[in-house]
C-alpha positions as CSV (number, residue, x, y, z in Angstrom):
1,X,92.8,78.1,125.0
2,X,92.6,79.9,121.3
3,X,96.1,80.8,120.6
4,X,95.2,81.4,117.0
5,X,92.5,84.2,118.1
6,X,93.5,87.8,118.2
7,X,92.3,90.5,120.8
8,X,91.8,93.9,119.3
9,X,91.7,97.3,122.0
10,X,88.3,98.5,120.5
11,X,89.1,101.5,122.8
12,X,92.7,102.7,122.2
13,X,93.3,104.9,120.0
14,X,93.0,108.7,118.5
15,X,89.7,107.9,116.7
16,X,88.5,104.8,118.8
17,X,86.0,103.3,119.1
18,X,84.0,104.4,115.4
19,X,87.3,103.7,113.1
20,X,89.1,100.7,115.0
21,X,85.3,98.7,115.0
22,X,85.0,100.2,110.7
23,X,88.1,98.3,110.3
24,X,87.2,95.0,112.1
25,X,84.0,94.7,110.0
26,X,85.9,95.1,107.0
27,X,88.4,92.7,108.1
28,X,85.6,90.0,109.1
29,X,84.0,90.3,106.0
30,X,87.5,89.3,103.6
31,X,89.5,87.4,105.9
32,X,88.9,83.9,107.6
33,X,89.8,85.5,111.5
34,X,89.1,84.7,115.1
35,X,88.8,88.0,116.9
36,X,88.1,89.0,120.1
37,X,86.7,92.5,120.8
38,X,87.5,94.3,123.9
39,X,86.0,97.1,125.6
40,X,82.7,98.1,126.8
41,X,80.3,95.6,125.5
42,X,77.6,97.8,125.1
43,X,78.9,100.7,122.8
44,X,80.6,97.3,120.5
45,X,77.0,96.0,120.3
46,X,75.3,98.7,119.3
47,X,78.1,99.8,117.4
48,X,77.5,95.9,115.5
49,X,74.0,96.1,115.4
50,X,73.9,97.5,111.8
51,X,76.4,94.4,110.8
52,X,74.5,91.3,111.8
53,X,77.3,88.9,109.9
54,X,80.1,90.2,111.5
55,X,78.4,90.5,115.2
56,X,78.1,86.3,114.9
57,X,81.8,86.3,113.8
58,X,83.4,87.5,116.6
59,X,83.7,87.3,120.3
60,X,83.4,90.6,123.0
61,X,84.8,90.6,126.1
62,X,83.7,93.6,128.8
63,X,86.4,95.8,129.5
64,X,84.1,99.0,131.2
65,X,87.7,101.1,131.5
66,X,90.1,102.6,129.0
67,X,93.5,104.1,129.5
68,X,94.1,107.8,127.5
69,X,96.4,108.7,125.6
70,X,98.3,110.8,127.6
71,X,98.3,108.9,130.7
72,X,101.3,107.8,132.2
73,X,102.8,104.3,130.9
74,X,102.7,102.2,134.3
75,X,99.1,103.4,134.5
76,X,97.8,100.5,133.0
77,X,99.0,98.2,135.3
78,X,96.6,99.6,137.6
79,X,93.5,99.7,135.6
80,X,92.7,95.9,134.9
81,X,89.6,96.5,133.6
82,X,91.2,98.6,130.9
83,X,90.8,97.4,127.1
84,X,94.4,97.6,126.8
85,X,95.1,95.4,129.6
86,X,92.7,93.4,129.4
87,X,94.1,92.4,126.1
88,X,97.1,91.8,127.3
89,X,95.8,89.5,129.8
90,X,94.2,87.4,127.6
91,X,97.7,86.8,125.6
92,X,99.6,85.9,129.2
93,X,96.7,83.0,129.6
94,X,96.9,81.8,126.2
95,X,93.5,82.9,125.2
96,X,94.7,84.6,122.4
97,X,97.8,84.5,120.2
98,X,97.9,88.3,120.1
99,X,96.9,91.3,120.3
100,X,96.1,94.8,118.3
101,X,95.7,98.4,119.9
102,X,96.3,102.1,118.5
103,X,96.5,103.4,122.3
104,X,99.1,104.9,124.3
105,X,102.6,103.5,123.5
106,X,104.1,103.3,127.1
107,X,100.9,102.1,128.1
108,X,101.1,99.2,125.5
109,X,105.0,98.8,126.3
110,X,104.0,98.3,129.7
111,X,101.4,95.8,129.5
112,X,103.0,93.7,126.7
113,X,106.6,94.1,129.4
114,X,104.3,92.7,132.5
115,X,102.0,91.2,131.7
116,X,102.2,89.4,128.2
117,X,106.0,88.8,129.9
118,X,109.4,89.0,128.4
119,X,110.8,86.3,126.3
120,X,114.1,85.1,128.6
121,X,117.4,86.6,128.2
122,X,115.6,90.0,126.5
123,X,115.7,93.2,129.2
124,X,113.5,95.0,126.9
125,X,110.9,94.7,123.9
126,X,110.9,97.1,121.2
127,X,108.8,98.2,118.2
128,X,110.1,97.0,114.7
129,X,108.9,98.6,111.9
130,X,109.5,98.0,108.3
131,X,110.3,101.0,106.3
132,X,109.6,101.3,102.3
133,X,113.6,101.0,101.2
134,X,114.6,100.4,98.2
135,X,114.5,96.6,96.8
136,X,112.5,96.0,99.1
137,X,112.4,96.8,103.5
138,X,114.7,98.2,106.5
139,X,113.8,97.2,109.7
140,X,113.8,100.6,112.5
141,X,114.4,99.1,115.8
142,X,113.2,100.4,118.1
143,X,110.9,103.0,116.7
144,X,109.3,104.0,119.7
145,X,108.9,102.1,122.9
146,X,112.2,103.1,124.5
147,X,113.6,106.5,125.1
148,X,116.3,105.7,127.3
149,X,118.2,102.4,126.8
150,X,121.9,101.0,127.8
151,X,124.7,99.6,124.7
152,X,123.3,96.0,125.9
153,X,119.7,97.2,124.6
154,X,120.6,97.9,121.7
155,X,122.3,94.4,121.2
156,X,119.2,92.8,122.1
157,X,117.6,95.1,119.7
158,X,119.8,94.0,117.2
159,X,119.4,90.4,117.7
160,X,116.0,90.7,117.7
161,X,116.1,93.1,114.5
162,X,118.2,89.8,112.8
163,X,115.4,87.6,113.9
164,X,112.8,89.6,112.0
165,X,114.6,90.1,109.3
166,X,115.6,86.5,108.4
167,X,111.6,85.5,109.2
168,X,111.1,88.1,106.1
169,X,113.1,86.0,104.2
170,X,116.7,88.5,104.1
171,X,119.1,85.3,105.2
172,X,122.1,87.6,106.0
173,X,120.6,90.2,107.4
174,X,123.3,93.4,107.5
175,X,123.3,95.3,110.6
176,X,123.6,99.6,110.9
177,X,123.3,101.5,114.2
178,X,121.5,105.0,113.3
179,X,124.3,108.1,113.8
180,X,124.9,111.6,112.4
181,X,127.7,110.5,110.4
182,X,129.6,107.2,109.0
183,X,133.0,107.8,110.9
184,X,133.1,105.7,114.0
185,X,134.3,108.6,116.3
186,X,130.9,110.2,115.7
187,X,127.7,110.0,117.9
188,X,127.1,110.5,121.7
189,X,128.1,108.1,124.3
190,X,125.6,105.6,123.5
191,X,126.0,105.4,120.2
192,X,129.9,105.2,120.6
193,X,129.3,102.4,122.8
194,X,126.9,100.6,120.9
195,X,129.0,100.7,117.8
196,X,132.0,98.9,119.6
197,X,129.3,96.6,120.8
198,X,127.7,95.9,118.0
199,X,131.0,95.4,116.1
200,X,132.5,92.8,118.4
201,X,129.4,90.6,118.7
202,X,128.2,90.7,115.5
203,X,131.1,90.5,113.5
204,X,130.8,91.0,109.6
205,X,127.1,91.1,109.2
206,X,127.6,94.6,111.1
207,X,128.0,97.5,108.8
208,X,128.7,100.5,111.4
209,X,126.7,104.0,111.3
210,X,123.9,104.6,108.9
211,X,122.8,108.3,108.2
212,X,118.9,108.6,108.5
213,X,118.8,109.8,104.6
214,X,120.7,106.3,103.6
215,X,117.8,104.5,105.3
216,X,115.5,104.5,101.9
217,X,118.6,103.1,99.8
218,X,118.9,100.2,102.1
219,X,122.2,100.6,103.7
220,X,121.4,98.0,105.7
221,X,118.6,95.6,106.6
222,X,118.2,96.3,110.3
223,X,118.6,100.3,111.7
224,X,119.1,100.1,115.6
225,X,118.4,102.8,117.7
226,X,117.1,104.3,121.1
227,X,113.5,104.8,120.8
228,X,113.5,108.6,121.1
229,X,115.9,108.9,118.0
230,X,113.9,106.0,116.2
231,X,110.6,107.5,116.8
232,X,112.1,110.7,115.7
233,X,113.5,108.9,112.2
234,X,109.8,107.1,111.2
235,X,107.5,110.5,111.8
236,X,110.1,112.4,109.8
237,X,110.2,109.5,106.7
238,X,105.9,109.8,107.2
239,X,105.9,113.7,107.2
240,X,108.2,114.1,104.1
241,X,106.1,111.3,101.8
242,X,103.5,113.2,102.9
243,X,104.9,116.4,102.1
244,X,106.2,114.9,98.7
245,X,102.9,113.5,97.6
246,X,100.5,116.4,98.2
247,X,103.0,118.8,96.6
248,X,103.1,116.7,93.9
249,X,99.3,117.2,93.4
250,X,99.1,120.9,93.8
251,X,101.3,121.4,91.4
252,X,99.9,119.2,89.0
253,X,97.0,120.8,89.0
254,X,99.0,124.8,88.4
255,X,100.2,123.2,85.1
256,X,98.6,124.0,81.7
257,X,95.8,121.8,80.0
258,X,98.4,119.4,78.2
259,X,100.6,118.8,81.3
260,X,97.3,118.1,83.5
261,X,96.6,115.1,81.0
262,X,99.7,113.9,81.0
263,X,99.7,114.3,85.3
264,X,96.7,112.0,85.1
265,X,97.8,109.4,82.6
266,X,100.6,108.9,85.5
267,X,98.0,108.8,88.1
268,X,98.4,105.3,88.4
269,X,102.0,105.5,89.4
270,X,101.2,108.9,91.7
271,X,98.6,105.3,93.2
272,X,101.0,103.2,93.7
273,X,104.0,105.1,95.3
274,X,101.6,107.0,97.7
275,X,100.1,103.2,99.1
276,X,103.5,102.4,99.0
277,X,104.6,105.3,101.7
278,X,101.4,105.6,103.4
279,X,101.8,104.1,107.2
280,X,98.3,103.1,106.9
281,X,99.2,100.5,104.4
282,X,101.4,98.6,106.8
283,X,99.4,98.4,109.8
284,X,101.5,98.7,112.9
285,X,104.7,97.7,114.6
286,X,105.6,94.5,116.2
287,X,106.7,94.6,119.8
288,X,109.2,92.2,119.7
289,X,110.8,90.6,122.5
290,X,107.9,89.7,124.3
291,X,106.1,86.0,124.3
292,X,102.8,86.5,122.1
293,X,102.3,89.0,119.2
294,X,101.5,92.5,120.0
295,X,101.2,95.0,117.1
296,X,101.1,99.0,117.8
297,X,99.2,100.5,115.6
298,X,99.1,103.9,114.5
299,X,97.8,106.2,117.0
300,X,95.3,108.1,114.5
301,X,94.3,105.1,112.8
302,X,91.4,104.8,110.8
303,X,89.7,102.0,109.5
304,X,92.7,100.9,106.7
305,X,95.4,101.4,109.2
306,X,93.2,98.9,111.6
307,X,92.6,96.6,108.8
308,X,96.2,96.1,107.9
309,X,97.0,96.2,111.5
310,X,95.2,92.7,112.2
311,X,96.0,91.5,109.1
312,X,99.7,92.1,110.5
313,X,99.2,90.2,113.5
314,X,97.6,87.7,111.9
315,X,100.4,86.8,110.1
316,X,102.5,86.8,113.4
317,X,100.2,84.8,115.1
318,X,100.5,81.9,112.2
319,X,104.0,82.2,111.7
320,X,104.7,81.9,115.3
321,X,106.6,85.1,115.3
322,X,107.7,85.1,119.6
323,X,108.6,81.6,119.3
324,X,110.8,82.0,116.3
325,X,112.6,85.0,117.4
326,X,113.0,83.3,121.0
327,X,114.7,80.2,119.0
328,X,116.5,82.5,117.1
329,X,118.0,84.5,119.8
330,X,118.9,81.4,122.0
């Protein structure tokens, strides 16, 4: 039993298995972790052999199968000698706390649903992730994991959203569901639903619709939606930073002689508020509602993204984060 130890899908993953094993060495090297490497032992060997001090720090367990990208979710649950489910395998029999991939998102929601296991009274986990707000962060949940979900959902969602939250050290957490508008009567059934659900059980803390454009100024502290609409929210907030930051440059450098000095005596703030906004600063998601730490990283990840990504779940495994949110819920 090693439930401090973390399992990381060496083969999930967009540009797996060169940028997800660049960021373990990195993160060997500057942090004091127990990891467990899983795919095919071979390729993780050879790929260690040119860092000697980091092959001795870790552990690799043989996973000879993989599960793409664009393979259907339940998939996994068929290939047990998969990296991904493998991984999760080793969280159900408590050989490791947690667990890191950058794979297929349905995959991962299915394996950390069946196989990791639900904690009790939750129907279904879902990805929280911390948005750059202003003061500080707004929880999305779910930002991915479910498409389709039921008013109750999004309770759970909520509660689990609270949880979070408070762990982060917000001790009233205030509540939003995501809609098109502020008014009550709009939004689609769900939504509709959800708001007079969310009202009723959650009382004050509960400020109705938030507008995705209020999510930066920190409406509230927790955003619940269906995954579809949350996935939709967190690839538009990436896109336009991105969008904002590289215009930025180009038309720093159109500007006349003076103006370019004075662009680069700011380049230190430029620094700052693009690590700020870049995803690969922050790692991955938490599935939440499930009994041992699973983080979802980035599907294009590269060695940074990984990095942070195990430094993320890490900091779940030490702070206990499934048994915290399943005290917090009961």
């Amino acid at each position: 039993m090693n439930t401090q130890a973390i399992a990381v899908d060496v083969m999930g993953g967009d540009r797996a298995p060169d940028e997800v094993i660049k960021g373990i060495v990195e993160t060997v090297r500057t942090h004091p972790i127990d990891l467990i490497l899983v795919g095919r032992a071979d390729l993780i060997k050879r790929e260690l052999s040119r860092h000697r001090d980091v092959l001795k720090r870790v552990t690799i367990h043989h996973a000879p199968d993989l599960v793409e990208m664009d393979e259907k979710p339940l998939e996994v649950l068929k290939k047990k000698e998969s990296s991904l489910y493998v991984c999760a395998k080793l969280v159900a029999e408590g050989k490791a706390g947690g667990f890191v991939s950058a794979g297929n998102t349905g995959a991962l929601l299915a394996a950390a649903t069946f196989v990791v296991g639900r904690i009790p009274g939750l129907e279904r986990p879902a990805l929280a992730t911390p948005l750059p707000a202003e003061n500080g962060v707004v929880i999305l949940i779910d930002a991915g994991a479910n498409a389709e979900v039921k008013a109750r959902n999004m309770l759970d969602f909520a509660r689990m959203g609270i949880a979070y939250a408070k762990i982060l050290g917000i001790s009233k957490p205030r509540v939003g569901i995501l809609n098109i508008g502020e008014e009550e009567e709009k939004g689609n059934s769900l939504v509709k639903e959800s708001h007079e659900l969310l009202k009723k059980e959650l009382g004050e803390i509960f400020v109705g619709n938030v507008q995705a454009r209020d999510i930066p100024f920190r409406m509230a502290d927790v955003v619940v939606a269906d995954g579809f609409s949350g996935n939709v929210v967190l690839k538009s907030y990436e896109g336009a930073i991105k969008f904002f930051v590289e215009t930025l440059k180009k038309e720093m450098r159109k500007k006349p002689f003076p103006s370019y000095i004075g662009a680069l005596m700011m380049k230190p703030v430029f620094n700052a508020l693009s690590r700020r906004f870049d995803y690969r600063e922050h790692g991955g998601a938490f599935m939440l509602g499930v009994k041992g730490v699973v983080v979802k990283a980035h599907g294009s990840s590269d060695a940074l993204a990984i990095y942070n990504a195990l430094k993320v779940a890490r900091k779940g495994v030490q702070m206990h984060l499934p048994q915290m949110i399943e005290e917090m819920i009961s």
